[in-house]
Phi, psi and omega in degrees: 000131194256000162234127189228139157314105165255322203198151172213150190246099174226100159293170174251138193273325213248324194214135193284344154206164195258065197292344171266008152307273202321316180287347169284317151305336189288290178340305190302285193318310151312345179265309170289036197232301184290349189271319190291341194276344214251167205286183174299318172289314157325296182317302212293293221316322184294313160283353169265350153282329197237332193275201179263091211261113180295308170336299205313307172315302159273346172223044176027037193279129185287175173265138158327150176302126153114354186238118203296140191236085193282162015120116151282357163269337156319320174304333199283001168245306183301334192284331179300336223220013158260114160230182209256357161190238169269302181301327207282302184272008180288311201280322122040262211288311170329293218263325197266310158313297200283340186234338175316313205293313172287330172302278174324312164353287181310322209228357178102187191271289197298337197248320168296347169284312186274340165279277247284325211255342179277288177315335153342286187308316190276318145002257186300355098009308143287313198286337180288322171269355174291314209233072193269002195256027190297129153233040193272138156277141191244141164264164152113185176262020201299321208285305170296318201291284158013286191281331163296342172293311177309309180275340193296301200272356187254345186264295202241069188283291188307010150312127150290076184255155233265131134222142178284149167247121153089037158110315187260314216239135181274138178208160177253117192246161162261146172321328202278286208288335180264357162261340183299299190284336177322291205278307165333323073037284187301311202290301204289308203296331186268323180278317183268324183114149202253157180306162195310141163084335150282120184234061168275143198247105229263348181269006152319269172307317181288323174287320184295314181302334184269337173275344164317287177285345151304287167318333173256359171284353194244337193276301226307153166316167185255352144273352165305099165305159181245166183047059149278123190293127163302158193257022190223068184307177168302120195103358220231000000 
């Protein structure tokens, strides 16, 4: 990743902390926490039962005998709160941290709760229809991370953040240019194909951002302007 997010100087105008960020984070983390712990036959069950298999969705396809076989329109929620390793919920939870708080900010506790699980849905959702006859199961929160970047850049695109580029040289971006390369990133890797062994699920992240960036015109408070100037640039 040539970029990675650490910070951004956006106060929040509306809500004294951003308490279903911090909760969404608990949430995750408790869930990998308890997945790493639990044995190897546990672990598969827990993603063929919970993550997001497009067979399943689309062609009522079932699970082996011995593995719970939950509601596949259920998985389009469940799928959100699995991830597949250390890097998978690190980089995740960051991005969920460094852009949640304003995005709630905009739409509130309850209503920034009910977008995150939507933009999910609608995620794994695009990624299940490129490919419905798939029996790869997909995890994580990338599809939630997407749409809150999708509102993030229609609300505050000129916000400065903080990002390491290629890991090392710390640079200060507008919001626009450093979400702008993610996905850009995303879109060429989903249209021409990401190297051999990648398995990011990249119409994921492109369907959660466009759903995002839909979603926020309608979830947002109704004084909240979109293409906002922060009221602290950086530095000041």
């Amino acid at each position: 990743m040539p970029l990675i997010p650490l910070h951004d100087r956006n106060p929040l105008l509306y809500v004294r902390y951003h308490y279903v960020t911090l909760g969404l984070i608990v949430a995750c983390t408790v869930v990998f926490l308890g997945d790493i712990g639990a044995s190897s036959r546990e672990q598969v069950g827990n993603v063929l039962s919970y993550g997001l298999i497009p067979v399943r969705l689309f062609e009522d396809a079932q699970l082996p005998p011995g593995f719970v076989d939950v509601n596949p329109l259920f998985t389009l929620i469940s799928y959100q709160f699995i991830h597949g390793g250390w890097s998978h919920i690190i980089f995740n939870m960051l991005f969920l941290w460094v852009f949640g708080d304003n995005v709630e900010d905009a739409m509130g506790h309850g209503r920034f709760l009910v977008f995150f699980l939507l933009c999910g849905a609608i995620a794994g959702f695009v990624h299940a229809a490129v490919d419905p006859g798939s029996n790869l199961p997909t995890v994580g929160a990338s599809g939630s991370v997407s749409g809150i970047l999708g509102a993030y850049v229609m609300l505050h695109p000129r916000a400065r953040i903080l990002v390491l580029a290629f890991s090392v040289i710390p640079l200060r971006l507008p919001a626009l240019l450093a979400i702008g390369t993610w996905f850009a990133q995303d879109i060429l890797k989903a249209a021409f194909g990401a190297p051999p062994g990648n398995n990011v699920a990249f119409w994921a992240h492109i369907g959660g951002a466009v759903a995002g960036a839909v979603l926020i015109t309608v979830f947002r408070r109704p004084e909240v302007k979109l293409f906002h100037q922060p009221p602290t640039p950086w530095g000041r």
